[in-house]
Each structure stands twice: as C-alpha cells, then as structure tokens.
C-alpha positions in Angstrom: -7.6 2.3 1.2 -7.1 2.9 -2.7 -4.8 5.7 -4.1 -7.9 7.4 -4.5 -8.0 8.2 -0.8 -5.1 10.5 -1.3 -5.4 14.0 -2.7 -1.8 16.0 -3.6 -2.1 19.6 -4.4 0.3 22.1 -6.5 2.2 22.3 -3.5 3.0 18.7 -3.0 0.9 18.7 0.4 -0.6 15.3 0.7 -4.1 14.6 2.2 -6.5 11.4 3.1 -9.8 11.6 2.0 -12.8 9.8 2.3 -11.8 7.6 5.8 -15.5 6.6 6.8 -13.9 3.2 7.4 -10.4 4.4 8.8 -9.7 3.1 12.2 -6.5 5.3 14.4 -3.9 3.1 16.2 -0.9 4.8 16.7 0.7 1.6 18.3 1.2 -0.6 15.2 4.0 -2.3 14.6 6.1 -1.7 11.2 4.9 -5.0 10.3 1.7 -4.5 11.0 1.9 -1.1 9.1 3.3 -3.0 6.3 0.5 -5.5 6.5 -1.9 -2.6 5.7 0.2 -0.4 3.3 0.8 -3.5 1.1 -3.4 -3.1 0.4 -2.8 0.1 -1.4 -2.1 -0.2 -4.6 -0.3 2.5 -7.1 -1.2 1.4 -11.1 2.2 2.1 -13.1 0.3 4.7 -14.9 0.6 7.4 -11.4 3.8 9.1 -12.3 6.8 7.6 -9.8 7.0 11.6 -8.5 3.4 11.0 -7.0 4.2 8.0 -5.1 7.2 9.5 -3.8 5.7 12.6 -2.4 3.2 9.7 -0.9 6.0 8.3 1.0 8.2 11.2 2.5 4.7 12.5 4.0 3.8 9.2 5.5 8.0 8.7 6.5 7.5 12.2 8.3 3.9 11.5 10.0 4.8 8.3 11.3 7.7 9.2 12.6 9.7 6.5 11.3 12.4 7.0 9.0 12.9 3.9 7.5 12.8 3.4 3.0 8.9 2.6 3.0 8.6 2.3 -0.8 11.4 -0.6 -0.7 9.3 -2.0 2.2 5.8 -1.5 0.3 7.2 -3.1 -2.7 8.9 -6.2 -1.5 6.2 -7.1 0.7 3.6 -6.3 -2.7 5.6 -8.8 -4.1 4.9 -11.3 -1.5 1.1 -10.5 -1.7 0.8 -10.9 -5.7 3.2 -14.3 -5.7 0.7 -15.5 -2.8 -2.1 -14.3 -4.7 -0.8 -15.7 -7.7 -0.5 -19.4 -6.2 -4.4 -19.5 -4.8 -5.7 -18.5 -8.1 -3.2 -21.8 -9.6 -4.5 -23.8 -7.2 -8.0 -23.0 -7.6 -8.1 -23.4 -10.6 -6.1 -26.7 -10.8 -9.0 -27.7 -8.3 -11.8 -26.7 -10.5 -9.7 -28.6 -13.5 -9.6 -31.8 -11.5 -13.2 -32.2 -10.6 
C-alpha cells in the first residue's frame, strides 16, 4: 500500500481504496503489523495533520492503543539504514569487479 490507498474527507474520516491486492488477517502480531506498515511511506510534503488523522483511525480499528507513528518511524528507520547498506554494498561489488 502507498498513501495513495488512503482517502480523508472534510470530516477527517479516513478510508482505504483500491485493495485488489489486500489480504484480511485479523490475527497479526504488532510486529508483524509493523512489518507491513513500515511499506507505507508518507513524503514530508503530506502535512503532519494528515498522517496523524492516519494513525488515531488505524489505533481505534485495530484495537490497539499503542503510539503507532513512533513505532512506524523507528522501524522506517531500520528499513532505510538496511536499505541504505545493500545499495553500499552493491555497489562496492560492482566497483570491485
């Protein structure tokens, strides 16, 4: 999913669009949930009060009330640093051919 997938109207109501893709498990673990949140990714240029509306609707649907956004962001961090060290290494291997 992209933060295109999410529509918010006047009345700060969020909704998911486009899911031909989307699979249901209702049983996922907060890691696993984390695993699949960290995929989204919201460009600086969507205002902060978008993002936050994105995260008390998914804090009240899941059920959990734990600070997602801190979560989302730390393990982002983790993703782009891992990310980061492939593309090094790649291209230190293409260097040393």
């Amino acid at each position: 999913m992209t933060t295109g997938n999410f529509l918010i109207d006047k009345k700060h109501q969020v909704y998911i669009i486009d899911l031909n893709r989307a699979r249901l498990n209702k049983k996922m673990s907060i890691s696993l949930r984390l695993d699949d949140l960290r995929k989204i990714y919201f460009p600086d240029r969507i205002p902060g009060k978008i993002t936050a509306l994105f995260w008390d609707a998914y804090r009240r649907e899941s059920g959990i009330d734990i600070d997602w956004a801190l979560l989302y962001r730390q393990k982002r961090a983790l993703y782009r640093a891992r990310r980061q060290r492939n593309t090094r290494l790649k291209q230190w291997l293409r260097r040393s051919e």
